[in-house]
TIRO-2110 file (N, C-alpha, C; in Angstrom, 1 decimal):
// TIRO-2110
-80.3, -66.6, -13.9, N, 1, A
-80.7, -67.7, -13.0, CA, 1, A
-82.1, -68.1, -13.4, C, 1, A
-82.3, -69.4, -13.3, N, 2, A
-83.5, -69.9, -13.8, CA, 2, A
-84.6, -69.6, -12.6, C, 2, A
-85.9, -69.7, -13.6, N, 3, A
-86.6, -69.1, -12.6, CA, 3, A
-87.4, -70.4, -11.6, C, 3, A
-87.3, -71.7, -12.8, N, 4, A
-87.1, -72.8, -12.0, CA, 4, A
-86.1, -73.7, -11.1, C, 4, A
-87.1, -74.1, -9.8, N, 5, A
-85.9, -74.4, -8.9, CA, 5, A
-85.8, -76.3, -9.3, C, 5, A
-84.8, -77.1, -8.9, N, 6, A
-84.6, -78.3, -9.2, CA, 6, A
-85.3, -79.0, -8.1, C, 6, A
-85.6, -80.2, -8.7, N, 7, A
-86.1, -81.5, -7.3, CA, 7, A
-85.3, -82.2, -6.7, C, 7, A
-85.6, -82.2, -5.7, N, 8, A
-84.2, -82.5, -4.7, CA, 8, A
-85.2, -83.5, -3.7, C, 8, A
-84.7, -84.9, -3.6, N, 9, A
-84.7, -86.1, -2.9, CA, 9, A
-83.2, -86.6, -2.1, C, 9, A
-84.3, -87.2, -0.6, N, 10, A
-83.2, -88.2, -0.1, CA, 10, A
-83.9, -89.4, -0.2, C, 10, A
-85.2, -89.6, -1.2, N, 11, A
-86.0, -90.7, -1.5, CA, 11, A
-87.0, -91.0, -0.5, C, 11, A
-87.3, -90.1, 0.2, N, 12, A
-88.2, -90.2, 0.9, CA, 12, A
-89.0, -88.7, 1.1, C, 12, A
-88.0, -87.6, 1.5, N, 13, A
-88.7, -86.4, 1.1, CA, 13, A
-88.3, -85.6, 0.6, C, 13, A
-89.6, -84.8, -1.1, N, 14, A
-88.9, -84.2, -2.0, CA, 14, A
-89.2, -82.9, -2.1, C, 14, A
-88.4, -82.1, -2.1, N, 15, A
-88.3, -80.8, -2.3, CA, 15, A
-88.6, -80.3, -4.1, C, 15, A
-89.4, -79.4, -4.3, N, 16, A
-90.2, -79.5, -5.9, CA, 16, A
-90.3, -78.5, -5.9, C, 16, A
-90.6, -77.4, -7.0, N, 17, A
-91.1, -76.1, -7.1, CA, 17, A
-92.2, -76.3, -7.2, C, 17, A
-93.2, -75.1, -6.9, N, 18, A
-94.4, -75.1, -6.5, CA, 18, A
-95.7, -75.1, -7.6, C, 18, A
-96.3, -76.1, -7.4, N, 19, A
-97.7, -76.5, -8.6, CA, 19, A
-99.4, -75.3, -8.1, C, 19, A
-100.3, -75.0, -9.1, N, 20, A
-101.0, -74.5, -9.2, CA, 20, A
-102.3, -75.3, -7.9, C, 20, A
-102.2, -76.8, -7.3, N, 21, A
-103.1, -77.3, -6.5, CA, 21, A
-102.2, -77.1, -5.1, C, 21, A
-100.4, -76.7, -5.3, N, 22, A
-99.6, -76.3, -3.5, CA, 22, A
-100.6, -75.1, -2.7, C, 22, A
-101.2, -74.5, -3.7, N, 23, A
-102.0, -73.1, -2.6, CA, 23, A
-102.9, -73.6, -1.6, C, 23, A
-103.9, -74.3, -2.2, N, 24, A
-105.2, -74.5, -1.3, CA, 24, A
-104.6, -75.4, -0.1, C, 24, A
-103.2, -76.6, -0.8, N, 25, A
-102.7, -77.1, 0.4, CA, 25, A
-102.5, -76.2, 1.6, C, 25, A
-101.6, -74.8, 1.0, N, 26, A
-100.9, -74.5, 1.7, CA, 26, A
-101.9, -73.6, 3.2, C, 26, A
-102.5, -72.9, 1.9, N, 27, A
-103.8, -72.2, 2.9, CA, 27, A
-104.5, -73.2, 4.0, C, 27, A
-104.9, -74.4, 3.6, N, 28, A
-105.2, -75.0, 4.6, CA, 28, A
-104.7, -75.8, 5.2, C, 28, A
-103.0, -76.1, 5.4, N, 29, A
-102.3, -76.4, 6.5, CA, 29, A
-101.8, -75.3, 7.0, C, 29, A
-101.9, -74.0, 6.9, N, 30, A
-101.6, -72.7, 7.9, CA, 30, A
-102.5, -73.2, 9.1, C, 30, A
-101.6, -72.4, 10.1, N, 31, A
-102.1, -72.3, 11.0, CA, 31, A
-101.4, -71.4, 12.1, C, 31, A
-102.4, -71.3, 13.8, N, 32, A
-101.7, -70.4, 14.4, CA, 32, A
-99.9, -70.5, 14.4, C, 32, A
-99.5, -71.3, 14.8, N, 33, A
-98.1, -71.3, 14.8, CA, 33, A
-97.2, -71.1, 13.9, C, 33, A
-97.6, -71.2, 12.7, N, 34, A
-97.0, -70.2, 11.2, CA, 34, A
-97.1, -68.5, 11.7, C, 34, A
-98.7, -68.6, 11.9, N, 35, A
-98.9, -67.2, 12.0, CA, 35, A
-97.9, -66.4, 13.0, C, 35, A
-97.6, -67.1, 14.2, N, 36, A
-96.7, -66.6, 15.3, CA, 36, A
-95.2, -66.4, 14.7, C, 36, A
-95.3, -67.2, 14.0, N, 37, A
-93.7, -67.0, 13.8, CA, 37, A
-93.4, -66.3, 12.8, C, 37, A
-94.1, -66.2, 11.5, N, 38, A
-94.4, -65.2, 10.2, CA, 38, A
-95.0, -63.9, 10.8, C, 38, A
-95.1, -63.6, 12.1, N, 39, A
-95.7, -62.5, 12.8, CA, 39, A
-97.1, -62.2, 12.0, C, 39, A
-98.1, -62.7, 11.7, N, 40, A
-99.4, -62.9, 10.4, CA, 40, A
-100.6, -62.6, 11.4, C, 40, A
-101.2, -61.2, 10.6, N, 41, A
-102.3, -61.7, 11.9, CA, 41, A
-103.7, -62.2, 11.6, C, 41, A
-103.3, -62.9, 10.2, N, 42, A
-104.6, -64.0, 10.0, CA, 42, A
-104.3, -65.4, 8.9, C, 42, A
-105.2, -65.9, 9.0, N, 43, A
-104.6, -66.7, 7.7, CA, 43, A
-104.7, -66.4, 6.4, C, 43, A
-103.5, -66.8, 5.9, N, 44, A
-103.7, -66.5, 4.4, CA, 44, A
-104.7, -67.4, 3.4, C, 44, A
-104.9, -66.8, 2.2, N, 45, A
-105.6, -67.5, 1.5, CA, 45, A
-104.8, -68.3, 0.4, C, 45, A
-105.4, -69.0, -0.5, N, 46, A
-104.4, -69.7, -1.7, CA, 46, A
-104.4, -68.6, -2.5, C, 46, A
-104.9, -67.6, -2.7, N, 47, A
-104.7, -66.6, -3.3, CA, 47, A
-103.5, -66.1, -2.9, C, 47, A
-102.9, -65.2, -1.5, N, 48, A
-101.6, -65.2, -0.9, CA, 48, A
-100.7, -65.8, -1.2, C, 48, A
-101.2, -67.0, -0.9, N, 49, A
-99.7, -67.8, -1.4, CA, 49, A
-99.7, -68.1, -2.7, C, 49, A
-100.1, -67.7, -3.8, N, 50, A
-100.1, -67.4, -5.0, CA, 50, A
-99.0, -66.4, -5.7, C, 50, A
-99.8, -65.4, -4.9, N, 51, A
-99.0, -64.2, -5.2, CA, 51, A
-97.7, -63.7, -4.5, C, 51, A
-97.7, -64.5, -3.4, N, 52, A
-96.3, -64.8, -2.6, CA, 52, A
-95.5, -65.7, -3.4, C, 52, A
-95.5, -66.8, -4.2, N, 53, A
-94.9, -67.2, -4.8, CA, 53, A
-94.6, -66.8, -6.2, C, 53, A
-95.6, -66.1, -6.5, N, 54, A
-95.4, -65.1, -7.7, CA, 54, A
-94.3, -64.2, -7.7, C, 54, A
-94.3, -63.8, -6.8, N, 55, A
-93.4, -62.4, -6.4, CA, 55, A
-91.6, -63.5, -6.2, C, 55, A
-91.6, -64.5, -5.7, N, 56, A
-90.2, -64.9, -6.0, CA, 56, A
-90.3, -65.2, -6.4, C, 56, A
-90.9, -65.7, -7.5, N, 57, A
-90.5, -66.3, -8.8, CA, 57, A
-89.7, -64.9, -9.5, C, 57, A
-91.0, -63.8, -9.6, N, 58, A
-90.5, -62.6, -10.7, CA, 58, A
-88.5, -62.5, -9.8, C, 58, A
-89.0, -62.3, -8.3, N, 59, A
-87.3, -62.1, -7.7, CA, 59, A
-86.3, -62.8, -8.3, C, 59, A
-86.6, -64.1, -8.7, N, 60, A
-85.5, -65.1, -9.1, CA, 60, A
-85.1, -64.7, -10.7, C, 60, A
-85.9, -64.7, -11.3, N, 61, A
-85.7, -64.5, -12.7, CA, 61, A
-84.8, -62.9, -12.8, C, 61, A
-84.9, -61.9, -11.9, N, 62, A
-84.5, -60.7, -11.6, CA, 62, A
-83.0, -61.0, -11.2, C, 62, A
-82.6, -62.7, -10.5, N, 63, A
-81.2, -62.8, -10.0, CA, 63, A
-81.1, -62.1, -8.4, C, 63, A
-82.1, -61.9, -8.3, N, 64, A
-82.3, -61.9, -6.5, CA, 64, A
-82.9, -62.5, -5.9, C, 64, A
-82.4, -63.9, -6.2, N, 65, A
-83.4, -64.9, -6.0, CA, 65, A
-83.5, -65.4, -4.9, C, 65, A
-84.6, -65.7, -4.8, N, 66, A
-85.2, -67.0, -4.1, CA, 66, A
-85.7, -68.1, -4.3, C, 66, A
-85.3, -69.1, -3.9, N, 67, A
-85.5, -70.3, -3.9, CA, 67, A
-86.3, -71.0, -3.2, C, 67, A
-87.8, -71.2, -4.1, N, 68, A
-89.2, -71.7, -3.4, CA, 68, A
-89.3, -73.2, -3.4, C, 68, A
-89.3, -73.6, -2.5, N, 69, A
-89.5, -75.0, -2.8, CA, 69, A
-90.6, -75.5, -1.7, C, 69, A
-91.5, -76.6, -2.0, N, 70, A
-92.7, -77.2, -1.2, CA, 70, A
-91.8, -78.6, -1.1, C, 70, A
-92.4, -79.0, 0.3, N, 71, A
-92.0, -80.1, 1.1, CA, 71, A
-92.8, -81.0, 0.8, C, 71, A
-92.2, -82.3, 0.0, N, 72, A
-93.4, -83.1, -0.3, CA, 72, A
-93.2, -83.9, 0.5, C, 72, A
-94.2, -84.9, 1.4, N, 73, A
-93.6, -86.2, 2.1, CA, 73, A
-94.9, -86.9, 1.4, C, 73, A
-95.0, -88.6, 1.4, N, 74, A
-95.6, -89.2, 1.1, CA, 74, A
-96.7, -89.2, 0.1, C, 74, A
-96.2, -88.2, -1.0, N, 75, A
-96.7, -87.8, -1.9, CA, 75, A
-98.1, -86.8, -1.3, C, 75, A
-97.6, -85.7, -0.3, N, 76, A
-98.4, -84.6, -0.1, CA, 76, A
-97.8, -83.4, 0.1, C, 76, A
-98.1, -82.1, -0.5, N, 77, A
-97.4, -81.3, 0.4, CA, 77, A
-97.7, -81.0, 1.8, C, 77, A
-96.3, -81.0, 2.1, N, 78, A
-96.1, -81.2, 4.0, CA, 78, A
-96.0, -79.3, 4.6, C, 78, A
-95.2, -78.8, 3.4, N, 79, A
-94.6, -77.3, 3.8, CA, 79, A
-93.8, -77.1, 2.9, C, 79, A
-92.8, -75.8, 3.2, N, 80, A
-92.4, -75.2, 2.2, CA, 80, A
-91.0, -74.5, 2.9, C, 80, A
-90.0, -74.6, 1.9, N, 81, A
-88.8, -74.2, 2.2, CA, 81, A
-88.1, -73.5, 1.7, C, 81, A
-87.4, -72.1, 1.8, N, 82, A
-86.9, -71.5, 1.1, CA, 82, A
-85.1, -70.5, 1.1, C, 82, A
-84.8, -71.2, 0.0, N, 83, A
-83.6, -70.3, 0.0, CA, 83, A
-83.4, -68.9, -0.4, C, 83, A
-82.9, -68.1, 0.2, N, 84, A
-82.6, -66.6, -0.1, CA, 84, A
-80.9, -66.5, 0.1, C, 84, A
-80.8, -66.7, -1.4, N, 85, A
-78.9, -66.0, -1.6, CA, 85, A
-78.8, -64.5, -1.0, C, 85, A
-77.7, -64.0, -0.5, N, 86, A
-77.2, -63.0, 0.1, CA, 86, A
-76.8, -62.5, -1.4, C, 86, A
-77.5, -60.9, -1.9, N, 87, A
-76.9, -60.5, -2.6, CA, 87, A
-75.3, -60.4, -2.8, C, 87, A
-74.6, -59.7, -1.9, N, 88, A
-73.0, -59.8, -2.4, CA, 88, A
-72.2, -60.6, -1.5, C, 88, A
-73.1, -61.0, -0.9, N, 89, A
-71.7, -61.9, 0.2, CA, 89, A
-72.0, -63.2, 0.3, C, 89, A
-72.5, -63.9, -0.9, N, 90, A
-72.5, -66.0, -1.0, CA, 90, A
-73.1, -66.1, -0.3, C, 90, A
-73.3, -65.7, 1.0, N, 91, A
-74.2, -66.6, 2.1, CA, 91, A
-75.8, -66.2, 2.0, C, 91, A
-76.1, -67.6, 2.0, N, 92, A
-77.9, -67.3, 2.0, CA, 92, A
-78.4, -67.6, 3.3, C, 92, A
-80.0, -67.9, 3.3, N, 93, A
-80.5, -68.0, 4.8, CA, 93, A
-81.6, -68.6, 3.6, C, 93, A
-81.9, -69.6, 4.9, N, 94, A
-83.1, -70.8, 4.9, CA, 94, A
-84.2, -70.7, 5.8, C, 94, A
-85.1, -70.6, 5.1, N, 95, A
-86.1, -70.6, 6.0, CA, 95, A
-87.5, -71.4, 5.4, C, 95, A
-88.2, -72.6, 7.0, N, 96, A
-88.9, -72.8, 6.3, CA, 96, A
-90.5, -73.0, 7.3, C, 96, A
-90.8, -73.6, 7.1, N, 97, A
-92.8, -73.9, 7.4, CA, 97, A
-93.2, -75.4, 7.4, C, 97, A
-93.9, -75.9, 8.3, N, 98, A
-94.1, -77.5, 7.7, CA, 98, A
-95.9, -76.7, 8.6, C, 98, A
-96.6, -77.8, 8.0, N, 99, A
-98.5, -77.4, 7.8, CA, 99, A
-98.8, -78.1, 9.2, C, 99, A
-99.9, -77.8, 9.3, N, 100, A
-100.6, -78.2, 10.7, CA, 100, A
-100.8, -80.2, 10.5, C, 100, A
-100.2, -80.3, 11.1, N, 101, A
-100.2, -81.9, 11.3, CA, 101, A
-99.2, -82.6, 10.3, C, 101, A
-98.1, -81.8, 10.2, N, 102, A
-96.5, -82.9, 9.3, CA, 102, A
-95.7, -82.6, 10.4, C, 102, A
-95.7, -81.4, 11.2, N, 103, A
-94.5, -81.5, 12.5, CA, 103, A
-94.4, -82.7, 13.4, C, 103, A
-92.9, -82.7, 13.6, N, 104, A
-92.2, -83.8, 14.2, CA, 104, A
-92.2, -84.6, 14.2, C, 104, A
-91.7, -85.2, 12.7, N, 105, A
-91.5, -86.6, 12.1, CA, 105, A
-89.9, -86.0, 11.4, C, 105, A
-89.4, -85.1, 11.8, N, 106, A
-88.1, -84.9, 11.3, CA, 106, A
-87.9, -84.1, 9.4, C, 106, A
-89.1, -83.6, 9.3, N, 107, A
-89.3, -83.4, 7.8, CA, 107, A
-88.4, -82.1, 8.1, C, 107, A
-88.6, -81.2, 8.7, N, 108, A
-88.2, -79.4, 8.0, CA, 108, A
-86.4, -80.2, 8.7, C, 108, A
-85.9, -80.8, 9.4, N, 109, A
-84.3, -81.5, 9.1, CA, 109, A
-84.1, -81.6, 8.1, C, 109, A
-85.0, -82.7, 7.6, N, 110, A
-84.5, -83.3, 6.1, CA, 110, A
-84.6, -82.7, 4.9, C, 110, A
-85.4, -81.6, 5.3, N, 111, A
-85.6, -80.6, 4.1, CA, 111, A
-84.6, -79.3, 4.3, C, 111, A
-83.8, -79.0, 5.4, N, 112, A
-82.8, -77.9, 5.2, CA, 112, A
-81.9, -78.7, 4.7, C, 112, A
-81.8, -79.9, 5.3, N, 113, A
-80.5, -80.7, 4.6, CA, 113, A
-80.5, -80.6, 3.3, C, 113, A
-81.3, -81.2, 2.6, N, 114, A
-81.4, -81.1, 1.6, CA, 114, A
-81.3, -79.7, 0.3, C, 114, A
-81.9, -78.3, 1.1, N, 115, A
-81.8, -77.4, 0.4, CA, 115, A
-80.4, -76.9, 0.7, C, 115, A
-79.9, -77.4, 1.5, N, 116, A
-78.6, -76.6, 2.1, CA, 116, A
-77.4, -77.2, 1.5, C, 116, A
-77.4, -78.7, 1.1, N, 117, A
-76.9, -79.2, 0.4, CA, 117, A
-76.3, -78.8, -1.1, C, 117, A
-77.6, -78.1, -1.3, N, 118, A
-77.7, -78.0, -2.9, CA, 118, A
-77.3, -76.5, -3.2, C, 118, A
-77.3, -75.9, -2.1, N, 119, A
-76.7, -74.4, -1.9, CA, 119, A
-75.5, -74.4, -2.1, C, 119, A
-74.7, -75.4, -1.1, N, 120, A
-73.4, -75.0, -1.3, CA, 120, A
-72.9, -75.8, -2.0, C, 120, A
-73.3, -76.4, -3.2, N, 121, A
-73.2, -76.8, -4.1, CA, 121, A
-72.4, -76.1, -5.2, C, 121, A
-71.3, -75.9, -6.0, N, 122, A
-71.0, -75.2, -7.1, CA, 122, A
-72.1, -75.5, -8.5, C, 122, A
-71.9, -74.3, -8.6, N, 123, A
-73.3, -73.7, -9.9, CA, 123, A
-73.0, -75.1, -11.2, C, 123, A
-71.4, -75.1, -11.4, N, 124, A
-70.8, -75.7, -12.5, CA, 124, A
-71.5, -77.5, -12.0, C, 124, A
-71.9, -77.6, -11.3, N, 125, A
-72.3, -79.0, -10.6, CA, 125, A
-73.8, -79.3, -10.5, C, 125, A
-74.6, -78.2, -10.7, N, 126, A
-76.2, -77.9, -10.6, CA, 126, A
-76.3, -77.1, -9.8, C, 126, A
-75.9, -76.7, -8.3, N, 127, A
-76.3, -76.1, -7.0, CA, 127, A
-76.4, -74.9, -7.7, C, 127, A
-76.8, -74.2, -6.0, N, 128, A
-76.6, -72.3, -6.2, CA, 128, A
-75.4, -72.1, -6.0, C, 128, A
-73.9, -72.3, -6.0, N, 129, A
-72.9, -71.7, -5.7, CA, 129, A
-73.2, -70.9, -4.7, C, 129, A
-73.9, -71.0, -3.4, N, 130, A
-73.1, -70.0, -2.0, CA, 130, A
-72.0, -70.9, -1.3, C, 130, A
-71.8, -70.0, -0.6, N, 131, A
-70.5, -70.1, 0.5, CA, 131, A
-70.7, -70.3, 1.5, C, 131, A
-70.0, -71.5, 2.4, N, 132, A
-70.4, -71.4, 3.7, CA, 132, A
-69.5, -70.5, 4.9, C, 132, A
-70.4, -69.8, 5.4, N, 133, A
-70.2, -68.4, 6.3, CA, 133, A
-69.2, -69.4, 8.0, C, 133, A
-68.1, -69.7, 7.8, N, 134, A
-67.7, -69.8, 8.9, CA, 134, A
-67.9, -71.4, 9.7, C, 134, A
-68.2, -71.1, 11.3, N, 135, A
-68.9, -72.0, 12.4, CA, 135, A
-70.0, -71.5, 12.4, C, 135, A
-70.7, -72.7, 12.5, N, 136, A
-71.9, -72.2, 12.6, CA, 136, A
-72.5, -72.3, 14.7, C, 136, A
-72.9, -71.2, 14.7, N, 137, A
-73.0, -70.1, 16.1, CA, 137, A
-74.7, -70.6, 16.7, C, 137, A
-74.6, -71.5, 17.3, N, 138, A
-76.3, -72.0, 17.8, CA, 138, A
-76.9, -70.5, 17.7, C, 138, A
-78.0, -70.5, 18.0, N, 139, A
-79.1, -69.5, 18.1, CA, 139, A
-79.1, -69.3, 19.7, C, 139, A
-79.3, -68.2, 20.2, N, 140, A
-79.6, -68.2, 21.7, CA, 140, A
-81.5, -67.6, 21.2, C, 140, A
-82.2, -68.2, 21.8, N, 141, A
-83.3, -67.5, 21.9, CA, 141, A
-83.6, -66.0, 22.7, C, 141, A
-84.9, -65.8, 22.4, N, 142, A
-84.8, -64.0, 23.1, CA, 142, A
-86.3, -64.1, 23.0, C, 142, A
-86.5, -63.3, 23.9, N, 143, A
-88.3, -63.1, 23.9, CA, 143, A
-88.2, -61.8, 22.8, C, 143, A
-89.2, -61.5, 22.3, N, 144, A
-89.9, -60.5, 21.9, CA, 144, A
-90.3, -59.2, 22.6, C, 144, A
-90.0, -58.2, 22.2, N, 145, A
-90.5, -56.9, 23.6, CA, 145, A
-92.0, -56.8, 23.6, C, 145, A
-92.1, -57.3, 24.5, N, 146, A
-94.0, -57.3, 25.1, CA, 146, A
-94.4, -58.8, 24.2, C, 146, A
-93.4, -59.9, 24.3, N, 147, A
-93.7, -60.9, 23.4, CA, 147, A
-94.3, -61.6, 24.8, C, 147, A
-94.4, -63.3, 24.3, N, 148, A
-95.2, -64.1, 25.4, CA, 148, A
-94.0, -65.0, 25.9, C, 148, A
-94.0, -65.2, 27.6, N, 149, A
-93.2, -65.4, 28.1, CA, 149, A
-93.1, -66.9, 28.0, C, 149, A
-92.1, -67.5, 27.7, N, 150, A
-91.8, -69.0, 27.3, CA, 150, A
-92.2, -69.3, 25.8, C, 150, A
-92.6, -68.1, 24.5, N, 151, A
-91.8, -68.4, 23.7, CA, 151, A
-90.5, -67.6, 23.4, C, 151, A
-90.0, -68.2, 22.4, N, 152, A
-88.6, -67.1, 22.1, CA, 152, A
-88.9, -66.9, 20.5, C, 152, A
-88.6, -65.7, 20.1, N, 153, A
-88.6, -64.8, 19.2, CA, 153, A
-87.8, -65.6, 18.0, C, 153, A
-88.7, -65.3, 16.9, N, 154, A
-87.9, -66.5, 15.9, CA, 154, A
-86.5, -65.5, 15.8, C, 154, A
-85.3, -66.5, 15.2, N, 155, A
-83.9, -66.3, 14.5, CA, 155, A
-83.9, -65.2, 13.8, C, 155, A
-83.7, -64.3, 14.0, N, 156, A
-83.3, -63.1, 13.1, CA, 156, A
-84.7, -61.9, 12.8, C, 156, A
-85.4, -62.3, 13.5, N, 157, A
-86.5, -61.2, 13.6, CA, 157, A
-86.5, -60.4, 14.1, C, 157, A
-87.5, -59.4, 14.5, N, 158, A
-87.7, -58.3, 14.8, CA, 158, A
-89.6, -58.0, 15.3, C, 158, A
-89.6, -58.4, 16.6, N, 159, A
-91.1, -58.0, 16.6, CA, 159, A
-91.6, -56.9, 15.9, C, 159, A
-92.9, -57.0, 15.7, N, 160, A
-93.6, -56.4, 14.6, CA, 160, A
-93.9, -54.9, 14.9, C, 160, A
-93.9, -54.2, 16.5, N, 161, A
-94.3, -53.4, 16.3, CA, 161, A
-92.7, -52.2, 16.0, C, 161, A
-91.8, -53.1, 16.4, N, 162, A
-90.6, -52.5, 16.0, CA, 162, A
-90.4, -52.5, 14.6, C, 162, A
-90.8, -53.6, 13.9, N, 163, A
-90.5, -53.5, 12.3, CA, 163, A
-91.6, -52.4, 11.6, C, 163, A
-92.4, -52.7, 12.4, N, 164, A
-93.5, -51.5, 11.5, CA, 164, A
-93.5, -50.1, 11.9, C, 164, A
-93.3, -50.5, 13.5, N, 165, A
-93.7, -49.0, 13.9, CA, 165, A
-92.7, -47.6, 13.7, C, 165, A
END
C-alpha cells in the first residue's frame, strides 16, 4: 500500500495528503471541542501533529493503514479526515475534525462523502477496496460515565477514565 494517499475533489472541497505548513494550520485551528471529543487535555502542538501524522504514515506503508487526509476548502486547510481499514474484515471507520471557525458550512459531509466514496472503491479502479458492512444503524447517543449532561459521548468511544484506568 502506498504510503501516499490520493486527492480527492467534488471541485469545491479537496481532500490531499498532508504538507509540512498543515501542522501550524492544524495546531492553530484546534480547539476546545476537538479536545472534548479526542478526550485531549490540552492543545496540541504542530509538533504533535507532526508526529501523529508521522506515525500513520510509518502505519500505512506497514499495510495497516491509515488514510490521512486534510480538508482543504477555499484553498485553506479546513480539517482533517481519516480512513482506518479494518484489518481482516474490509470494513473501515472514518473519522474526522474540521478547525475552529470551518464548522457548519457542510465541509466534514462532503469530506466523508468523499473519503467514503473512494473506500469502497475497488483497488483495481484507484480506491481502498473495503466493503460495505450491511445497513447502516444511526448512532444512538450516550452520555459518558460522570460525562456532562447534554453532551453525548462521541461514536464508538470509551470515556477516558475507563480507557485508561
Amino acid at each position: 500500500m502506498s504510503p501516499d494517499v490520493p486527492t480527492l475533489t467534488d471541485g469545491d472541497v479537496t481532500l490531499r495528503g498532508w504538507r509540512e505548513d498543515d501542522y501550524e494550520a492544524a495546531a492553530a485551528g484546534h480547539d476546545q471541542e476537538i479536545g472534548y471529543w479526542n478526550h485531549q487535555e490540552g492543545p496540541p502542538t504542530a509538533a504533535d501533529y507532526r508526529a501523529l501524522v508521522e506515525e500513520w504514515r510509518r502505519a500505512r506503508r506497514a499495510g495497516v493503514a491509515v488514510a490521512p487526509f486534510v480538508i482543504e476548502h477555499e484553498g485553506r486547510p479546513a480539517g482533517s479526515v481519516e480512513l482506518t481499514p479494518g484489518t481482516e474484515s474490509g470494513v473501515g471507520r472514518v473519522s474526522w475534525a474540521l478547525w475552529a471557525g470551518e464548522r457548519g458550512r457542510g465541509l466534514a459531509a462532503r469530506a466523508t462523502r468523499l473519503v467514503t466514496d473512494w473506500a469502497l472503491t475497488p483497488h483495481d479502479d484507484g480506491g481502498a477496496g473495503l466493503r460495505r458492512r450491511g445497513r447502516h444503524r444511526r448512532a444512538q447517543p450516550a452520555l459518558p460515565a460522570g460525562g456532562e449532561p447534554g453532551r453525548p459521548a462521541p461514536r464508538g468511544s470509551t470515556p477516558r477514565r475507563e480507557r485508561d484506568g
